[in-house]
N, C-alpha and C positions, 0 to 999 in steps of 0.2 A: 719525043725522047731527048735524051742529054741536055736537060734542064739543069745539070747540077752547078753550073758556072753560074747560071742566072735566076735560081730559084734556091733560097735556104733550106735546110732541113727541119722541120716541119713535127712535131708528135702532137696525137687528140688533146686535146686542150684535157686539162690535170686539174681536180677539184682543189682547191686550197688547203692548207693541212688542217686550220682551223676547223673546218665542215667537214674535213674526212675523219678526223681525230671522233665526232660524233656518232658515229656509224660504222657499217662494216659492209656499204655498198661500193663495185668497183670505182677505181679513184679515176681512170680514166673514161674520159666521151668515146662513144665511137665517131670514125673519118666522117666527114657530110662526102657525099659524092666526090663532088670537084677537087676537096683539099684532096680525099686518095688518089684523084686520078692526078693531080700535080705532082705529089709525092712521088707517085711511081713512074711519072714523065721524068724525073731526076737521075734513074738508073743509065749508067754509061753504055750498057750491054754490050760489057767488055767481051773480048775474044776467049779467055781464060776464066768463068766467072766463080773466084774465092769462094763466093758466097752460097753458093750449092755445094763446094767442095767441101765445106766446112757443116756442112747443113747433115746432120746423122742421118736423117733421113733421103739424102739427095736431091732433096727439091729442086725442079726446076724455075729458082726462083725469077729469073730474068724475063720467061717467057711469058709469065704469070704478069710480072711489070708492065710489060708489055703493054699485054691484052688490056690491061686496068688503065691504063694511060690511053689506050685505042677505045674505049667505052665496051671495049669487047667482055662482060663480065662473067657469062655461062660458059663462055672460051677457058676465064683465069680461074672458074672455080672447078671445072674440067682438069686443067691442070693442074692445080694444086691436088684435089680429092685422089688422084692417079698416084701421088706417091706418101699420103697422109690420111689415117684414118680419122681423124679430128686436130683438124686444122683450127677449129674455134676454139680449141685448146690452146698448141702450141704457141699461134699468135699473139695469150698471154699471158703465159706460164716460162715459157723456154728463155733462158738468159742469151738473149740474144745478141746483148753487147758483148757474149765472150763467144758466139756461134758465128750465123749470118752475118750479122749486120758488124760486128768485127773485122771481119773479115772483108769488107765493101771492100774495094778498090779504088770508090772518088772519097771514102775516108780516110785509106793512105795518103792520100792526093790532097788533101786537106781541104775538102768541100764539107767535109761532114757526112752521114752515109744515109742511104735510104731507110725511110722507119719503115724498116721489110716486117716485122713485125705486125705492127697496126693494119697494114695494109692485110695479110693474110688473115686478123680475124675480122676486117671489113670486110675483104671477099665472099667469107664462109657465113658471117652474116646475114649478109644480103641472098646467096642461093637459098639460106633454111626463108627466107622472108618472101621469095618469090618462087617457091616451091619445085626449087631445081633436085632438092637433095629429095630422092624415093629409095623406099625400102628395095632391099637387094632382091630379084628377082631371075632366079639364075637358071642356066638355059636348061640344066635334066637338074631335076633332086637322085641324089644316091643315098643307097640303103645302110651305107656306112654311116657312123655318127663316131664324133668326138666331144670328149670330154677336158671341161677344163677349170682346174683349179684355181681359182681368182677372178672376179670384174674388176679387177684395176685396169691400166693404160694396157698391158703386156696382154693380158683375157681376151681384151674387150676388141683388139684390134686382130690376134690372131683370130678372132671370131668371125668377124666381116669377112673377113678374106677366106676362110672356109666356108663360110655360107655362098659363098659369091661363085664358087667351084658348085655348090650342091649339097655340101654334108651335112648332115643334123648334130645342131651342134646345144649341147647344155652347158653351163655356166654354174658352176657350184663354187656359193660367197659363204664365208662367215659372218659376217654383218646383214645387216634390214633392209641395206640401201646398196646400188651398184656404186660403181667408183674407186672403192679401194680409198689410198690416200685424197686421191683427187677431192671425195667428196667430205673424208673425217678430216685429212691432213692439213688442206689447204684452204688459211679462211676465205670468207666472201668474197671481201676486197681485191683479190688476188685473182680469183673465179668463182661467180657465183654458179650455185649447183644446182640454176632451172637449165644450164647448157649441158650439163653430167646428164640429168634426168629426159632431155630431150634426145640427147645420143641412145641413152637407152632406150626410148621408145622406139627409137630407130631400129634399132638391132630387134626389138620385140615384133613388131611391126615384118621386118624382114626372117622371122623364122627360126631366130635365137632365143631358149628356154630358158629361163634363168630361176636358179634354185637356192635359195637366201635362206641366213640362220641355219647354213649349212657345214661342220665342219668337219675334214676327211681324220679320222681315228677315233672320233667320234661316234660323228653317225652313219662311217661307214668307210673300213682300208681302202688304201690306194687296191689292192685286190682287187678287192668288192669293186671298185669305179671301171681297171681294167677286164674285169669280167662282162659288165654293160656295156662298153664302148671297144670299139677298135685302134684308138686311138687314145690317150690322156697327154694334156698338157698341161702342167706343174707354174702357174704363174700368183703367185704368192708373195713377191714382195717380200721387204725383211723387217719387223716390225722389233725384235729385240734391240731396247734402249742402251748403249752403252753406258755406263756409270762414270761416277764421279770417284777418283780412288785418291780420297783425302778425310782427315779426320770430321764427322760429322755427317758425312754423305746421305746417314740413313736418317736422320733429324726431321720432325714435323714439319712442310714447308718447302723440303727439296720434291721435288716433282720433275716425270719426264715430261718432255716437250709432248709427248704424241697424246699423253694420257691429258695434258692440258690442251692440243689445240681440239681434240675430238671434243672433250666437255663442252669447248665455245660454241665449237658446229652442231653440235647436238642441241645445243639452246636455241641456237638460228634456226633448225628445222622443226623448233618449236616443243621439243621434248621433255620427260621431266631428267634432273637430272640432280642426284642428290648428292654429289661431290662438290658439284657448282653449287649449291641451293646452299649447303655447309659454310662457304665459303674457302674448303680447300683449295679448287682448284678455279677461282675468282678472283683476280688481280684487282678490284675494285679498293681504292684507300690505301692499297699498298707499297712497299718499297719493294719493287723486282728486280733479280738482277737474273741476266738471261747468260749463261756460259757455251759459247760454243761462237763460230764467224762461218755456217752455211745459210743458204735459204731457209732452214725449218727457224733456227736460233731468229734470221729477217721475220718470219711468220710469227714469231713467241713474241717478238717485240713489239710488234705493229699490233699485238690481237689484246697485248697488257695497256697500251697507250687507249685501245678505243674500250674497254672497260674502265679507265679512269682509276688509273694506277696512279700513287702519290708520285711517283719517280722509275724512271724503268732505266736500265743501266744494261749494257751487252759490253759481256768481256771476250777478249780473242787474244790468245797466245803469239798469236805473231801479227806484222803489222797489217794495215788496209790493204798495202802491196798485196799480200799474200793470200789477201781472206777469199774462201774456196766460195764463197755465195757472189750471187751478182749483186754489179756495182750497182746497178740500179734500185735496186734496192733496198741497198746500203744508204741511197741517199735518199727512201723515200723516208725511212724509218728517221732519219737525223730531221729533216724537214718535221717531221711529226714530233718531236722532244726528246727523240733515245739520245742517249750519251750513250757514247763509244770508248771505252778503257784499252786500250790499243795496247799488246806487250804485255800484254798482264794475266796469269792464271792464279786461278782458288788454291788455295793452300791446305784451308781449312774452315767450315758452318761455323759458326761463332752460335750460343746458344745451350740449349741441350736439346735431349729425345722428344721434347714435347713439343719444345717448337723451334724455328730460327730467328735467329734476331740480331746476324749480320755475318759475314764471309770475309777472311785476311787473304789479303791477294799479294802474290811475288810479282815484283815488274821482274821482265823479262828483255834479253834480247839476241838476235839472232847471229849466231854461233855457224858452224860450220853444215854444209847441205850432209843432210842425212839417209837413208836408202830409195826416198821417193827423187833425190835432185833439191827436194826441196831446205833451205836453208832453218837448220832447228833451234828450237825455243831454247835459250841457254837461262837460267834461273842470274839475276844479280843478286848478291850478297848483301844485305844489310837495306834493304830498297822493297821492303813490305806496307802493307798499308791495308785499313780499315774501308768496308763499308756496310751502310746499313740495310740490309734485307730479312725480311720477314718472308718472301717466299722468293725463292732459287728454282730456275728450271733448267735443268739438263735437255740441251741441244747439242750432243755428241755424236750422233749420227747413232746409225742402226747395224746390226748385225742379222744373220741369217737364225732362226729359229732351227732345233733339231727337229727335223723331217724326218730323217729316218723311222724316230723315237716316234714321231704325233702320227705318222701315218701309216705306223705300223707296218714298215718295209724296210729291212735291213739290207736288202738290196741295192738299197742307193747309194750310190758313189756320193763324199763329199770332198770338197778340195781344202788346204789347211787353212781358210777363211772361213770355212762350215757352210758355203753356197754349193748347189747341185757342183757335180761333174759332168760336163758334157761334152758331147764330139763339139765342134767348133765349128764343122761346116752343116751340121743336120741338128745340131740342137739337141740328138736322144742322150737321155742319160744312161748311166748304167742298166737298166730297167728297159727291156726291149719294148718296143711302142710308147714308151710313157719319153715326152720330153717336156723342155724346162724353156722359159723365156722372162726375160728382166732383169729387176733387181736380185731376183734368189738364182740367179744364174751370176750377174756382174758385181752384187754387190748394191749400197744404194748409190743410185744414180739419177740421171735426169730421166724425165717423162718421156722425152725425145727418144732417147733409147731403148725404151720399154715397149716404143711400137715400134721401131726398129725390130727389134728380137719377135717380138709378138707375129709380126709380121713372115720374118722370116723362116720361124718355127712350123706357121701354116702352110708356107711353098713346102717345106721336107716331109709335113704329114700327107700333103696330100699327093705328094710326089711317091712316099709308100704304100698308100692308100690306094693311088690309081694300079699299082700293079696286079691289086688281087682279083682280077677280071672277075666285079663282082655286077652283075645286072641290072640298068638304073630302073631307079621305081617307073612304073607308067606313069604318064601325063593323069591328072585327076581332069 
């Protein structure tokens, strides 16, 4: 340990952009052995350590260093699996430069910080490779079952952890596949989805039902679900696209980010898909320009550049300082050919209703902080300008869909963002037994936080659950 004086900082060697621009396989190697066990020899294992502090889910990530530097490795994935329910996620999804690894202490220090990342989905790697990770096999099954609306991140992890207690637990998806965003939202390159599909087998495997092309008002009230179960948990994610409110908005060509990155993913898993097949929603030959500065706007750019877009252009209101996405992959997109229009939002689609064929942008610049703290986009005067796009995607982020209304329960409490209501330390909403965890709880956020909630939702159900001195099943 404390290699950080005499050892640099270190990430898996990175395909070059020219070969990744071709494809949509992840751009980074994984660790060989020894580089992780170096890297994680670098850790100070400070007295105070930030980087758990900072870490949503509380990892203990120091001790996990540790182990990986000691060769101890069923030790580091023991630790890790203890406070993360898919760690081979996190480790390469989660913006780490603004979490953990931010937050290092030999990078205040100016060593540069440990790549905690990499390391963590080396760890989880390597236990699915040498058959550490077994299905949950939990000490009594109880005759209670819970219900839960969504396999995304927030489902899928409150789900382990009730199965882990005993519960019978089902999974009711709208979609064909598990995953939620993870598997439409976020391309390849980013995470491919044989690690989504293996998580699942995992939970399948361990005693979790899962019930697809399933949706609640549909084919069946939130009622009807707490009638079956003892329990419902509402993890649903927020899939309404916010809009473009400028003249042209609705014009041939403007498209939301989700309905284009699902078309790309749905191609990868080899589907037909006749929006993509049109060429609506296929950046190939085209001029894009991608409006918005989070990771989805990072995923629009990176997924237009590897279909072989004439030109892919990301605009963002305010400057790089500010932009809410990670830095990193801010720079992988520049590295790959996006241009970055810094200070600059849409005015107005140039074109008409049938199609687009270019957007007038206001430079912008930053004016006094507004009710987030944050400093707001003030319009310049006379400082507009041209460019040429034939297809516009909206990466504005997402809003919470009416639930009330789709799941036919007026009972639900909503807060004036339209995400559930909920107690704050038990999760339940309005709706006795029925509670809420994630994005339709916080809004959209990181993955990170979606097993955070997911998580924590399951300690409160089962915490009501265990009260109703209910009889465990026999041993079969």
């Amino acid at each position: 340990m404390l290699k950080f004086v005499s050892r640099d900082r270190e990430t898996p060697e990175k395909r070059n952009p020219g070969e990744r621009r071709r494809d949509f396989d992840e751009i980074y190697a994984r660790f060989a052995d020894e580089r992780a066990s170096e890297q994680a020899g670098r850790c100070s294992q400070c007295g105070v350590p930030f980087c758990s502090d900072h870490c949503p889910l509380g990892n203990d990530i120091p001790d996990w260093l540790k182990a990986v530097a000691e060769g101890r490795l069923e030790d580091a994935y023991a630790l890790s699996a203890a406070t993360n329910n898919m760690p081979e996620v996190c480790g390469r999804i989660c913006p780490q430069d603004r979490l953990c690894e931010g937050s290092c202490v030999i990078e205040q220090s100016g060593h540069g910080t440990v790549t905690i990342g990499a390391v963590e989905q080396y760890i989880t790697e390597t236990a699915w490779e040498k058959g550490w990770i077994k299905p949950v096999k939990p000490v009594q099954e109880r005759p209670q079952s819970v219900g839960v609306i969504g396999a995304g991140p927030a489902g899928l992890a409150a789900a382990e952890e009730l199965r882990k207690e005993g519960f019978q637990v089902k999974i009711y998806d709208r979609y064909d596949r598990t995953g939620g965003l993870l598997t439409y939202g976020i391309p390849n390159f980013k995470l491919e989805k044989d690690v989504i599909e293996r998580r699942t087998t995992h939970l399948e495997k361990s005693g979790v039902q899962f019930v697809r092309n399933f949706e609640v008002g549909r084919d069946a009230t939130l009622a009807e679900l707490r009638a079956d179960h003892d329990a419902v948990l509402v993890a649903t994610g927020v899939y309404k696209a916010r809009d473009l409110s400028c003249p042209g908005s609705g014009n041939e060509g403007v498209i939301a980010a989700l309905d284009y990155l699902t078309a790309s993913n749905r191609k990868g898993f080899g589907d037909t898909v006749p929006e993509f097949e049109s060429g609506a929603l296929d950046a190939a030959g085209k001029q894009v320009v991608v409006i918005g500065g989070g990771d989805t706007a990072m995923d629009c750019v990176r997924t237009a550049v590897r279909q072989g877009a004439q030109s892919v252009t990301c605009l963002y209101r305010r400057d790089r300082k500010n932009m809410p996405g990670s830095a990193r992959e801010t720079a992988n997109a520049e590295e790959e050919g996006v241009i970055f229009e810094w200070l600059a939002s849409p005015k107005a689609v140039m074109g008409d209703a049938a199609r687009a064929a270019g957007i007038r942008v206001a430079r912008m610049e930053l004016g006094a902080p507004d009710d987030s703290g944050r400093r707001a986009p003030v319009e310049i005067k006379n400082a507009e300008f041209d460019l040429k796009a034939d297809l516009v995607i909206k990466a504005l982020g997402f809003e919470a869909e009416d639930l009330p209304s789709l799941f036919d329960e007026p009972g639900l409490k909503l807060t004036p963002r339209g995400t559930l209501r909920v107690d704050s330390t038990t999760l339940q909403t309005s709706v006795p037994g029925v509670y809420a965890a994630g994005d339709i709880v916080r809004g959209a956020s990181l993955v990170v936080w979606a097993i955070v909630d997911g998580r924590k939702a399951a300690a409160a159900i089962v915490k009501q659950l265990e009260t109703a001195n209910v009889t465990p099943l026999a041993a079969e």
